[in-house]
DRENKOL-152856 format. One record per residue: residue in three letters; z, x negated, y negated of N, C-alpha, C, CB in turn. Coordinates in steps of 0.2 Angstrom, whole numbers, plus 5000, padded with zeros to 4 digits. Glycine has a CB too. Layout:
! DRENKOL-152856
ALAZXYZXYZXYZXY
...
//
This chain:
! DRENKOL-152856
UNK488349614988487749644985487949724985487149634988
UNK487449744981487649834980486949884983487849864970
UNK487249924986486649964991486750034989486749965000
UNK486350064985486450154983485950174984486550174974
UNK485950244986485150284984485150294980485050334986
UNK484550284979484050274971484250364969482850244973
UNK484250404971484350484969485150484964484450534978
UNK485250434965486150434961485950384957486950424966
UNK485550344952485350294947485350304943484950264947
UNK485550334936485050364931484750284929485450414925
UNK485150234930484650174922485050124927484950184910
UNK484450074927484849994931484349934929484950004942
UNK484449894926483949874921484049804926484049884912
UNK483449754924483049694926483849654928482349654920
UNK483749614933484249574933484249524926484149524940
UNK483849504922483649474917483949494910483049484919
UNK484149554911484449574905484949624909483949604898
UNK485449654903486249684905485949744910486949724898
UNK486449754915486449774921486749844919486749724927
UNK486449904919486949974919486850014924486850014913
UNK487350044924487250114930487650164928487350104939
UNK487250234928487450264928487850324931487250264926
UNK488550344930488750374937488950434931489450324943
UNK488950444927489350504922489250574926488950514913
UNK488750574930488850664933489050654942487750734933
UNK489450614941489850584948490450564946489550524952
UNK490950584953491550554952491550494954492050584956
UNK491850454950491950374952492950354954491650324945
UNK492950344959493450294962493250214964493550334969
UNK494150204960494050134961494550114966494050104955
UNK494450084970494550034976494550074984495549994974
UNK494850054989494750094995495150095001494150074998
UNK495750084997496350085000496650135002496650064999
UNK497050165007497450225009497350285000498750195011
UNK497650254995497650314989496850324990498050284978
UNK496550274989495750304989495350354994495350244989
UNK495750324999495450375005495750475002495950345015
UNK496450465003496850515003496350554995497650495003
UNK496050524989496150554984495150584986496550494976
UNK494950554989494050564993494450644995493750465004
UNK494950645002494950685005495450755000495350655012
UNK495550744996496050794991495450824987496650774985
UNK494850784985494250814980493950864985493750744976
UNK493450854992493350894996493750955000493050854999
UNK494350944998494950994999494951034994495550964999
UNK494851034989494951074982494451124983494751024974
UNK495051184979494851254980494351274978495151304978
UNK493951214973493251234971492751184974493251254965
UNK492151224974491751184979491651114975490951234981
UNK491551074977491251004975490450984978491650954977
UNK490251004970489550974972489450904968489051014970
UNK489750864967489650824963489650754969490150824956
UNK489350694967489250644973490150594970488250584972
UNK490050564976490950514975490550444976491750534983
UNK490750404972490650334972491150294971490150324966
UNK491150254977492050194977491750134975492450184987
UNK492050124971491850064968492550014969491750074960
UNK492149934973492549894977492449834976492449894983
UNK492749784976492749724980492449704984493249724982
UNK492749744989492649734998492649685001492249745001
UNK493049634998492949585003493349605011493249515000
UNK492849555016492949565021493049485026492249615022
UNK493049495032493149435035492549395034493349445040
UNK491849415034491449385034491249355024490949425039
UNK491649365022491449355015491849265013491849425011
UNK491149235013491049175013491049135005490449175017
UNK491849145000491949154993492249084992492549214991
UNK492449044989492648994986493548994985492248994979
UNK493449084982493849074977494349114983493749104970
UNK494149124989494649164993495049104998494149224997
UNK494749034995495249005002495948984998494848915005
UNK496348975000497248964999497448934995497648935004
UNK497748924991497648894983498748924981496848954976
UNK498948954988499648954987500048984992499848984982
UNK500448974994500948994999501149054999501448955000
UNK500849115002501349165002501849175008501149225002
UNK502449205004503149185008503249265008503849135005
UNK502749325011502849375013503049395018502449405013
UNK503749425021503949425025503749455033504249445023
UNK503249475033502949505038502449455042502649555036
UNK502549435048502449405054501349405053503049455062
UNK501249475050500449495051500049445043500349605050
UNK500649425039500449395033500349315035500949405026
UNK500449295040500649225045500149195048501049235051
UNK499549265049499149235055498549245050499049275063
UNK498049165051497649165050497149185047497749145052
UNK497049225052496349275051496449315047496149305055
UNK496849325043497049385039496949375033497849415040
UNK496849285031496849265024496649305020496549215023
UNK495849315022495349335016495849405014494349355020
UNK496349455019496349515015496749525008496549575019
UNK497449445007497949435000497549374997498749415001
UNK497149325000497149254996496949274988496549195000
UNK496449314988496049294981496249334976495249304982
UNK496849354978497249434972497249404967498249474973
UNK497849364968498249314961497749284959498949254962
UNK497149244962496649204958496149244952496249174964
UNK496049294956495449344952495749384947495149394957
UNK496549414947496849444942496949384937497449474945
UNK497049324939497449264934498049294933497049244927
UNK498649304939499249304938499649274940499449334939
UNK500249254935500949224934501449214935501049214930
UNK502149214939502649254941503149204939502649264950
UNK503549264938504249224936504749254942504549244927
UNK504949234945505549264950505149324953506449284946
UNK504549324956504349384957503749364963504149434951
UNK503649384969503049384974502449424973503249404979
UNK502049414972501249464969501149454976500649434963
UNK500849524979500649544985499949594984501149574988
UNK499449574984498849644984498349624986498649674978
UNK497749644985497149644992496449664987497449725001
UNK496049624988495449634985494849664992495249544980
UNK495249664997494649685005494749745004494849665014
UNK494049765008493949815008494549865014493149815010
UNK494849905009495449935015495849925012495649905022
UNK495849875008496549855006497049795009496849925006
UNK497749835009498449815014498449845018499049805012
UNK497849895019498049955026497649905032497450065025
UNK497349835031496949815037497649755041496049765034
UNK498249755036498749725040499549765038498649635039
UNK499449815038500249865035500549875039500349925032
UNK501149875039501649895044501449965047502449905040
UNK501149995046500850075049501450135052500250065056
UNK502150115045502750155046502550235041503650095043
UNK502650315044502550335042503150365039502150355043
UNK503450395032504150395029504050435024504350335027
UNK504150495026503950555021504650575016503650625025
UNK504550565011504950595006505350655007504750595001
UNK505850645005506250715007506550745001506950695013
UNK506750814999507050864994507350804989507750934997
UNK507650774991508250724985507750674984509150694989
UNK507350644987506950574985506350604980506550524993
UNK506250684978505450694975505750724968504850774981
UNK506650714968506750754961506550724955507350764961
UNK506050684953505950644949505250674949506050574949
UNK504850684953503950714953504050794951503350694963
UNK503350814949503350874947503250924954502850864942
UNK503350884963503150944965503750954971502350944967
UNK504050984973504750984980504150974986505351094981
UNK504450974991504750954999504251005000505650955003
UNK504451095000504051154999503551174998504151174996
UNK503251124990502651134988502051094990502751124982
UNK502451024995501750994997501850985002501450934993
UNK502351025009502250995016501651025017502651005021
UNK501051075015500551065020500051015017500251135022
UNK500250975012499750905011500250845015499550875000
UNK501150855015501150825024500650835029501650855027
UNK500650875029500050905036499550875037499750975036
UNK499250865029498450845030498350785031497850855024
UNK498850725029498950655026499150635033499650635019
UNK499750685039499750645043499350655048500250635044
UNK498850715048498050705052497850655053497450735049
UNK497450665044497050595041497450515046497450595029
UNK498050505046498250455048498350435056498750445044
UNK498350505058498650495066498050525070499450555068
UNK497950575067497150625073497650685076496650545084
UNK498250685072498950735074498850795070499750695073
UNK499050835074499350915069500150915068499051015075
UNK500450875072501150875069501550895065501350835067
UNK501750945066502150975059502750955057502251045060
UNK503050915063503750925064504250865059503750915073
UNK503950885052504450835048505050865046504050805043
UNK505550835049506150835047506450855038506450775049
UNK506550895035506850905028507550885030506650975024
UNK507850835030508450825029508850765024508550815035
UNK509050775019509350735015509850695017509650765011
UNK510050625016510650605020511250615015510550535024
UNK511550625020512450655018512850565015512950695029
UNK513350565011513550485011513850465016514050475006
UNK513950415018514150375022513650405029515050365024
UNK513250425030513050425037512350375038512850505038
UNK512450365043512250325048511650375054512850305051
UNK510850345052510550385056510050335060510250455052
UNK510050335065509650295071508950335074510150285078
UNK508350315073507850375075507150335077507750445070
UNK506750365081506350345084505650335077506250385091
UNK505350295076504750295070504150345071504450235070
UNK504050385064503450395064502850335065503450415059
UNK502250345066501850275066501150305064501750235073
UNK500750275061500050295060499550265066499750275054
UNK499450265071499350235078498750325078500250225086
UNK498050275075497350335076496850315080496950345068
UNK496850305086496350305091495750305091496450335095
UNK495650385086495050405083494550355078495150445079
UNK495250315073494850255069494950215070494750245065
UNK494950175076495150115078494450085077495550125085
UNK494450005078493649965077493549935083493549905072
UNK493049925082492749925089492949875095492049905087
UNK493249805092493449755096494249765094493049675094
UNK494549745097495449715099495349625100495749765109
UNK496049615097495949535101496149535107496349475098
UNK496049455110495849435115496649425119495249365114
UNK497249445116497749425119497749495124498349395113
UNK497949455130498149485135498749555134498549435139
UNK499149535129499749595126499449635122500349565123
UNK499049605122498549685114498549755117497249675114
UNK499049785112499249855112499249895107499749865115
UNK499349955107499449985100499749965095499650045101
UNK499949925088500049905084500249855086500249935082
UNK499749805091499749735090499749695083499249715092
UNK500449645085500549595075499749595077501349495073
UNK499249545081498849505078498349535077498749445080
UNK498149595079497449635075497449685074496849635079
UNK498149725074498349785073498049825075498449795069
UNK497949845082497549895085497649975085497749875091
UNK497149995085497350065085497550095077498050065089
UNK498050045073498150055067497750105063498149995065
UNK497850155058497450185054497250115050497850255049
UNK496550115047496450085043495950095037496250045046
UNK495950095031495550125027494850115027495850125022
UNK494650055028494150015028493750065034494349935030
UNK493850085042493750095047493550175042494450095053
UNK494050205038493750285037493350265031494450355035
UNK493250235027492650205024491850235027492850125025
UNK492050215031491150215037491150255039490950175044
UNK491750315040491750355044491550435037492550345047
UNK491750405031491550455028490750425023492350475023
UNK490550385024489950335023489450385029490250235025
UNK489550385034489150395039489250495039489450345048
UNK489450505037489350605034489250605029490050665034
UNK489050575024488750565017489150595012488050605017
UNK489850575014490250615008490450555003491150655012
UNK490250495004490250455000489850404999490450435001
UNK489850384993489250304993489550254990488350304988
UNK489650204994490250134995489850084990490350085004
UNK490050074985489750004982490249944982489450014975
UNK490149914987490449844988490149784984490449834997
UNK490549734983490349674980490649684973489549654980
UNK491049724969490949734963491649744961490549774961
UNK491949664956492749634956492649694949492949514955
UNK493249714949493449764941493749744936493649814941
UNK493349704931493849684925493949724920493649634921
UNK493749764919494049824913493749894911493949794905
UNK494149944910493749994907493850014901493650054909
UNK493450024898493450044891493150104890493050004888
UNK493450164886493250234883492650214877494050274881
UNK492150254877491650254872491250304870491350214873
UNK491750344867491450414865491650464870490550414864
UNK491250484874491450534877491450494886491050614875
UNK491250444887491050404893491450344893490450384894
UNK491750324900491950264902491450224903492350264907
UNK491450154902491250104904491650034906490950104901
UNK491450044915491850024919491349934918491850074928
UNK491849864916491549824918491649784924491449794914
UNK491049774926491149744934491049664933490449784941
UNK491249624938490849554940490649554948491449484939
UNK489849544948489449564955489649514958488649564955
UNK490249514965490349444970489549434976491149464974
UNK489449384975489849314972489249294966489949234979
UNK488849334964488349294959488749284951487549344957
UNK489249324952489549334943489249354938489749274939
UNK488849404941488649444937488849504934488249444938
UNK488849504927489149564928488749634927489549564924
UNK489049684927488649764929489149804926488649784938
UNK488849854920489249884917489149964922489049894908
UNK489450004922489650074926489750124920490350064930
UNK489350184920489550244916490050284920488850294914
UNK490350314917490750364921491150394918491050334926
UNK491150474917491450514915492150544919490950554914
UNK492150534925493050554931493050494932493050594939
UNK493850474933493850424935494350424939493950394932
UNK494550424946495250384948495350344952495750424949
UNK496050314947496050214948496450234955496650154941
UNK496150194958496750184967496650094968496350244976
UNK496650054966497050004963497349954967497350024959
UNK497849994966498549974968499049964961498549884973
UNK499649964960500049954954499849924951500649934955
UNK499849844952499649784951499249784946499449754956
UNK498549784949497849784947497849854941497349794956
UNK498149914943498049984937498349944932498450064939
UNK498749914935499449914926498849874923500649854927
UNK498749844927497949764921497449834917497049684930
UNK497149844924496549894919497049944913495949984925
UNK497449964913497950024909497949994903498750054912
UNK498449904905498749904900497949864895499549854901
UNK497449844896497049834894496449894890496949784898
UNK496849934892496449994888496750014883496450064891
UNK497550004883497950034877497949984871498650064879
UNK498249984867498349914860498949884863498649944850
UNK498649824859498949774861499949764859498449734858
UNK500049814860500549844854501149864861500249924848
UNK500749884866500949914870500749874879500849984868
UNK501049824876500749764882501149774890500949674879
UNK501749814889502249784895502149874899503449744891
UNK502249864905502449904908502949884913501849934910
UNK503349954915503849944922503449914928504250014925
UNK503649894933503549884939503749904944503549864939
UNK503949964948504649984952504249954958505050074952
UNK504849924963504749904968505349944972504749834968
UNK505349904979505949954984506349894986505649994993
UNK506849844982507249774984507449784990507849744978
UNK507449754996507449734999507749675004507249764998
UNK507849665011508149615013507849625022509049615011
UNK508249575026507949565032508649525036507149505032
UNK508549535041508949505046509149515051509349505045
UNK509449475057509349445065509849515067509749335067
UNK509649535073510049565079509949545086509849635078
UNK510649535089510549525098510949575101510849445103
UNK510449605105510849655108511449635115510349695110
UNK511849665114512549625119512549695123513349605113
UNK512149735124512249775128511649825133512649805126
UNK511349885131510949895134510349925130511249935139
UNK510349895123509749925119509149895120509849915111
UNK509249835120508449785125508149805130508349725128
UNK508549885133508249885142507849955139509049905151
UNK507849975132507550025130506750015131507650035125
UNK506250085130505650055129505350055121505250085133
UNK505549975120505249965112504449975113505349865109
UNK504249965105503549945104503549895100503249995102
UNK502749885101502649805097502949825091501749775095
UNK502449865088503049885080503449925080502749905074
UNK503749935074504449955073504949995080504250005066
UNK505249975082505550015089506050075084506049945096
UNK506250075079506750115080506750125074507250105083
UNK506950185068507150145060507750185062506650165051
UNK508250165055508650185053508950225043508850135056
UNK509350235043509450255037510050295037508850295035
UNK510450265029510950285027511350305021511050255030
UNK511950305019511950325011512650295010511850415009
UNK512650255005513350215003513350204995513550135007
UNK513950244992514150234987513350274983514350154987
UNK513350334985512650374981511950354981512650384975
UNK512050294985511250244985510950244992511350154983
UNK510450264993509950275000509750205003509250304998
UNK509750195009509450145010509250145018509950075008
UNK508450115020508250155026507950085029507650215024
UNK507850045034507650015037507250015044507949985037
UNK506949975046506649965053506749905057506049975053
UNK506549935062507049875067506349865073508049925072
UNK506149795075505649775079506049715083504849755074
UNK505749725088505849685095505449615094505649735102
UNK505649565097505349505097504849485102505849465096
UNK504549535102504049575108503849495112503249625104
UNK503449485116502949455119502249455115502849485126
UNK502049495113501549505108501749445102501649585105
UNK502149455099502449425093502349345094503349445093
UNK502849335100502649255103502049235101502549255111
UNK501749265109500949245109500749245102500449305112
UNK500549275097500349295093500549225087500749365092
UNK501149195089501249145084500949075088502049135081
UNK501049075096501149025096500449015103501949015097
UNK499949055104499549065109499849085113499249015111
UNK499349115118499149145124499749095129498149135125
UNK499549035129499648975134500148975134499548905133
UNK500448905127501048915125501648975123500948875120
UNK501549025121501849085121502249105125501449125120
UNK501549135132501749125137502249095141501549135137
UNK502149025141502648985141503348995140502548965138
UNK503448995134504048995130504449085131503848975120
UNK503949125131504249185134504549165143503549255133
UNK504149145148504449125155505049095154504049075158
UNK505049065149505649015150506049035146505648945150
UNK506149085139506749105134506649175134506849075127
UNK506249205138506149295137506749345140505349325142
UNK506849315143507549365148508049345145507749345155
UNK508249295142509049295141508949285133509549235147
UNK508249265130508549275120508149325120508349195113
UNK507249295120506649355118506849415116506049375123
UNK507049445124507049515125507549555121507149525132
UNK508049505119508849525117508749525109509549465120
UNK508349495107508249475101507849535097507949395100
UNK508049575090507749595086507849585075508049665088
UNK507249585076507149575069507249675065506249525069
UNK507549655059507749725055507449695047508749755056
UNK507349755046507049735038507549815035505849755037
UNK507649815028508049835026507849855017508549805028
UNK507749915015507549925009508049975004506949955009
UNK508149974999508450014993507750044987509049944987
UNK508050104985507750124979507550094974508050154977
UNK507150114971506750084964507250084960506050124960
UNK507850114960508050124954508650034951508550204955
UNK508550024958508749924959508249874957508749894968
UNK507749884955507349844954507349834948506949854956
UNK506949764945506849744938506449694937507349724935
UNK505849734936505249714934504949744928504749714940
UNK504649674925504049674921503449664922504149654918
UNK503049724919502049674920501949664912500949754925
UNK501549624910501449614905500549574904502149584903
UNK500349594899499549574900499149554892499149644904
UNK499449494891499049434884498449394888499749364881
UNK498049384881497349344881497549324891497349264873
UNK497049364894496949374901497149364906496549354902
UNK498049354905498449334911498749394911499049274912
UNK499249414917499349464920500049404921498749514926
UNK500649434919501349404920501749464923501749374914
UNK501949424927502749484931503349454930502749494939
UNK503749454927504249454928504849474930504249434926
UNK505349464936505749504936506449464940505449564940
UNK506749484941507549444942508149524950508249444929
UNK508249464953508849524957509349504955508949534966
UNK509849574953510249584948511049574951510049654946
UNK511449564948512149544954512349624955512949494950
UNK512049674951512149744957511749754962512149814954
UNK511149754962510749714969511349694976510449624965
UNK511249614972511749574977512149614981512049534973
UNK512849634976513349664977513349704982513549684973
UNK512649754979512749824986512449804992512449894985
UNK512049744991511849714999512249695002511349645000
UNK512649655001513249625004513749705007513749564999
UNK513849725003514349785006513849845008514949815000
UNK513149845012512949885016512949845021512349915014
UNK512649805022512849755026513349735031512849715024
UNK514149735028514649745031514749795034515149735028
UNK514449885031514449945034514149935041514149995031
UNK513449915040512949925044512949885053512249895039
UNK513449855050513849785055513949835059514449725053
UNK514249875057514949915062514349965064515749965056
UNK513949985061513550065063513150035070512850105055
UNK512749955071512449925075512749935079512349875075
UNK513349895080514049875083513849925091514849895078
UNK513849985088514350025092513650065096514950075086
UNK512950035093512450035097512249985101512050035094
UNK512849925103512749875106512149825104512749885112
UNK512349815095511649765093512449745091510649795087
UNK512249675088512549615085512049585079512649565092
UNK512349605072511949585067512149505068512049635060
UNK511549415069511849375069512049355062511749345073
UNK512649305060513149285056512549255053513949245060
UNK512449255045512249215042511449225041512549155044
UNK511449265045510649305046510349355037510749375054
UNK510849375039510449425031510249395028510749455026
UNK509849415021509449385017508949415012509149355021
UNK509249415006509049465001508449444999509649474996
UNK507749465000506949465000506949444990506549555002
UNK506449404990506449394983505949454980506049314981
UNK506249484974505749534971504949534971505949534964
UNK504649594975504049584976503749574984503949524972
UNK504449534986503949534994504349585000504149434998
UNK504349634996504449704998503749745000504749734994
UNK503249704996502549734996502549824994502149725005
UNK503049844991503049924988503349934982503449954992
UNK502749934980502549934970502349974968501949894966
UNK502450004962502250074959502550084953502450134963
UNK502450154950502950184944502750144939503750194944
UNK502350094937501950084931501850114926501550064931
UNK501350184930501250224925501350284926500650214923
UNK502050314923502350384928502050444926503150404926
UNK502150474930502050564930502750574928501950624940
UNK502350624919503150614915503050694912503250544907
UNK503350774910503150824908502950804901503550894908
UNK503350744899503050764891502850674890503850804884
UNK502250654894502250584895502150554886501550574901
UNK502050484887502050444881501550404882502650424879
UNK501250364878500850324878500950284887500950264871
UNK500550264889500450244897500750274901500650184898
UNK500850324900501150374905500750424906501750394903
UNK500850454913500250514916500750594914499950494927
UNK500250634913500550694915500650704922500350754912
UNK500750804922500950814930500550794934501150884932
UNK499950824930499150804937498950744936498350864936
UNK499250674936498950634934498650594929498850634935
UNK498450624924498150614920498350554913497950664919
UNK498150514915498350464908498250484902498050394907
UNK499050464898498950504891498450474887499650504886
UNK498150514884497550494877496850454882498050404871
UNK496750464886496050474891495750514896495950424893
UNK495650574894495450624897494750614903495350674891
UNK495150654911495050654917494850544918494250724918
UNK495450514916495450474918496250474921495250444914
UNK496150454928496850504935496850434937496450564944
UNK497850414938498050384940498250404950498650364935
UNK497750374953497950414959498150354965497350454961
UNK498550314962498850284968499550254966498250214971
UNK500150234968500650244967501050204960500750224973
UNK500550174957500850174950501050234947500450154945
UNK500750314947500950354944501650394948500350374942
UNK501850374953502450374956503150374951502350324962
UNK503350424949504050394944504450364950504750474938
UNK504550364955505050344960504950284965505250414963
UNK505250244967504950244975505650244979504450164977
UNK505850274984506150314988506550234992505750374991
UNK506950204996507050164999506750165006507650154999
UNK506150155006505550155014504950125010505250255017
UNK504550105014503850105013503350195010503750085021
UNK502850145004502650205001501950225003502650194993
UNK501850185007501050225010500750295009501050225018
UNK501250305016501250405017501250455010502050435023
UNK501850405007502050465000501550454994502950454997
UNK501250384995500850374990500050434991500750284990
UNK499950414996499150465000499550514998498850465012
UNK500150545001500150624997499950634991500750664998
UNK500550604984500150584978499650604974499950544978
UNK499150544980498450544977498050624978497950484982
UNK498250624986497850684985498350764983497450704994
UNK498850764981499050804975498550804968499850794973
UNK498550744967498150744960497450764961498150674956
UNK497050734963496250714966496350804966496050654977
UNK496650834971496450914972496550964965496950944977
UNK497150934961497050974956496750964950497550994954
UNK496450894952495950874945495250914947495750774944
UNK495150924951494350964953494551024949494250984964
UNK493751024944493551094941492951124942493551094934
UNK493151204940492551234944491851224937492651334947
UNK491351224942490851194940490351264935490451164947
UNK490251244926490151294924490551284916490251354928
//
C-alpha cells in the first residue's frame, strides 16, 4: 500500500475511478537501490539549495511480502553462495516474472525489493581508476572528492586513501579488499549462526544496505518512500511525465505526474521503461556486462594460516595482452559451511574436513571488461528479450589468463585446482549497464554528459545504464559515483 503526507497530493481520486497523483513540483526517483540512494545524496549535495520534496517510487518488496508471483517459477544458476539461501528468495524471484523476460544464452539477474541487490551483494568496493573512466565525461581528478562522499555513504569512513594507479601489462597485483562493512547501518537482528560476523554469506551483517539508508533518510524527512508500486511505463505528455504504476498486490493501477525524473532501476528494468518511450523503430539496445568466470584454489603453503574474512579475503588484478582483468578470492570459511549445511551438520563436516581441506580451500571469481561482452535487450508487444552469446575471443583470453594467473598464485603458495575454471554464462556476472550511454553528441537513447536522455528533458539516467563502460570489477561503488555526478549537476537554482 502507499503512505504520503497529504501536504505533497495535489489530486488522487476515488479508488473507483483512475487513480492520479500529482508529483510535477517534486523530484521523482525511481527504485531504491545503491544508484537511488547515491543520486537522493547528490541532489541535497548540490550547490544550490533544494527545496523541492524527493519521492522514491518502489516496488519494495520485502521479506514479509506475501505475492503469488514471488514464489520460484525457475532456477537461478547465480554464482554466488548468498543467491543459494533461501531466505533471500523474495529479493530476485519475481524480476523475470514481472518484467516478462526471455533469454537466449543470457542469465537475468535483478531485484524488485526494497534495496534492491544491495540486501545480498558482494559489498566489494572497486573504484575506477584514470584508464577505466576514459570513455565518461569526468577523470579520476574531477570526481575523487564524490570518491570521498560514496565511500562515507557506504563505510561511516573518511578514507581518502584511494590508490590512482593504472596497471602496467603483464603485472600481477595481490591486495587486501576494500569493503562496505557500515556498522552505522546495520539492522537490527543478525542470524542465529554462532559464526555470524561482519559480512556473513547468510544475513550479511554489517553490510551497507540500501533498504537500511531508506529509513534512515525516511526518519530526517529528506524523503517520502512510496512502496507497493511495480513500474510499467512512462510516457511524456506535453510538458509532464506520466509514470504508470500497478498497486502491489491489488493490480491496480496509479498514474504519477512528474516533471524530474531519475530512473535508478537497474540496466535491465531502464532499458524496458527507455526502450518503451522511444518508436518502435528503435527497439534494441546494448547491454554491457563484465564476462566473467570462477574457480577452485588449495593452498599448499602458508596462505590459509592468514587472517581471511568471511568475504572476499584478498582481490587481485592484472593486465595481459591490453585487457584488464580483476578478481576476488574468499575462503571456504566456517561461515560458508554452516551456512549451506546448518549449525549441526556444518559444524560437523568442518570438525572432521576443516583442517586439512575447509581451511586450505579458496574459491576466486574473475572478471574482464565490457568491451567482451555481447548482449542484446530488445522490447516487442510486452516481452523484454536478451540475447547474448560468449565469443571464441572471450574464450580464448580466459584460457590464456588463466595459464598466467596459475603461475602468479603459484608463487603465493595457492594451487589453482586442474579442471576447476569455468567460464560464467553471460549475465551471471550480476554487472549490467551502458544501455543507455553518456555520449558528447548522444543519439536517440543515448544520454548526454549530465545524464540526460536525448529528446526528454530532465528525464536522468542515473544508475549504471548510462555508464559507456564497465571496467573488469564490480559496478556498485562506480555506479553510486555516477548517480550522484548526475543527480548534483541536474539540480537548478530555484527562479
Amino acid at each position: 500500500m502507499i503512505y504520503m503526507r497529504m501536504g505533497f497530493i495535489k489530486s488522487m481520486f476515488d479508488k473507483k475511478t483512475k487513480r492520479e497523483i500529482d508529483l510535477s513540483d517534486s523530484y521523482v526517483i525511481l527504485g531504491s537501490g545503491l544508484t537511488a540512494i547515491s543520486t537522493i545524496h547528490g541532489i541535497h549535495d548540490s550547490k544550490y539549495k533544494n527545496t523541492k520534496k524527493i519521492f522514491v517510487i518502489d516496488a519494495g518488496l520485502t521479506k514479509d511480502s506475501k505475492l503469488d508471483f514471488t514464489k520460484r517459477n525457475h532456477v537461478l544458476k547465480a554464482p554466488s553462495p548468498k543467491f543459494k539461501i533461501r531466505a533471500n528468495n523474495y529479493v530476485y524471484d519475481s524480476f523475470k516474472t514481472m518484467l516478462n523476460i526471455t533469454e537466449n544464452g543470457f542469465e537475468a539477474v535483478g531485484s524488485l525489493a526494497k534495496g534492491g541487490l544491495s540486501n545480498i551483494w558482494g559489498a566489494t568496493i572497486q573504484p575506477y581508476q584514470n584508464e577505466e573512466l576514459r570513455k565518461f565525461p569526468y577523470s579520476f581528478d574531477e570526481i575523487k572528492v564524490i570518491y570521498t562522499k560514496i565511500f562515507k555513504i557506504l563505510t561511516g569512513s573518511k578514507n581518502k586513501n584511494f590508490i590512482n594507479k593504472d596497471i602496467k601489462e603483464k603485472e600481477f597485483i595481490v591486495s587486501d579488499p576494500l569493503l562496505a562493512i557500515n556498522p552505522e547501518r546495520k539492522a537490527a537482528k543478525s542470524c542465529n549462526l554462532k559464526l555470524c560476523d561482519d559480512g556473513c554469506i547468510n544475513c550479511n551483517k554489517n553490510i551497507f544496505n540500501s533498504k537500511n539508508e531508506i529509513d534512515v533518510l525516511k526518519s530526517f524527512n529528506k524523503i517520502e518512500y512510496m512502496p507497493g508500486l511495480f513500474i510499467e511505463s512512462v510516457k511524456l505528455e506535453g510538458d509532464y511525465y506520466i509514470i504508470k504504476c500497478k498497486e502491489i498486490p491489488t493490480n491496480q493501477e496509479i498514474f504519477i505526474r512528474a516533471s524530474v525524473i531519475y530512473c535508478c532501476l537497474g540496466a535491465i528494468s531502464t532499458s524496458k521503461i527507455v526502450l518503451s518511450m522511444s518508436d518502435k523503430i528503435n527497439n534494441k539496445l546494448p547491454l554491457l556486462s563484465t564476462p566473467g568466470g570462477s574457480f577452485f584454489m588449495f593452498s599448499n603453503r602458508d596462505f590459509h594460516k592468514k587472517n581471511h574474512k568471511i568475504l572476499s579475503s584478498k582481490s587481485f588484478a592484472g593486465k595481459l595482452d591490453d585487457h584488464n582483468y580483476e578478481g576476488n578470492i574468499f575462503p571456504f570459511s566456517k561461515n560458508l559451511v554452516c551456512t549451506y549445511f546448518g549449525e549441526l551438520l556444518g559444524g560437523c563436516l568442518n570438525h572432521l574436513f576443516g583442517k586439512l581441506l575447509f581451511s586450505k580451500l579458496f574459491i576466486a571469481n574473475i572478471y574482464f571488461d565490457s568491451d567482451m561482452s555481447n548482449s542484446k535487450i530488445t522490447y516487442n508487444d510486452n516481452v523484454l528479450k536478451i540475447e547474448s552469446e560468449s565469443t571464441s575471443v572471450l574464450k580464448n583470453f580466459f584460457k590464456e589468463v588463466i595459464k598466467v594467473i596459475k603461475i602468479d598464485f603459484f608463487s603465493l603458495g595457492l594451487l589453482v585446482i586442474p579442471f576447476s575454471p569455468k567460464l560464467l554464462l553471460p549475465g551471471q556476472d550480476i554487472h549490467y549497464g551502458g544501455s543507455i550511454p553518456m555520449k558528447k553528441n548522444p543519439q536517440i537513447n543515448q544520454c548526454n554528459y549530465n545524464g540526460e536522455l536525448k529528446g526528454f528533458k530532465n528525464f536522468y539516467i542515473s544508475d549504471a545504464s548510462s555508464m559507456p563502460f564497465l571496467a573488469s570489477k564490480g559496478q556498485s561503488f562506480n555506479a553510486m559515483v555516477n548517480a550522484y555526478y548526475i543527480a548534483s549537476k541536474s539540480v537548478k537554482p530555484v527562479g
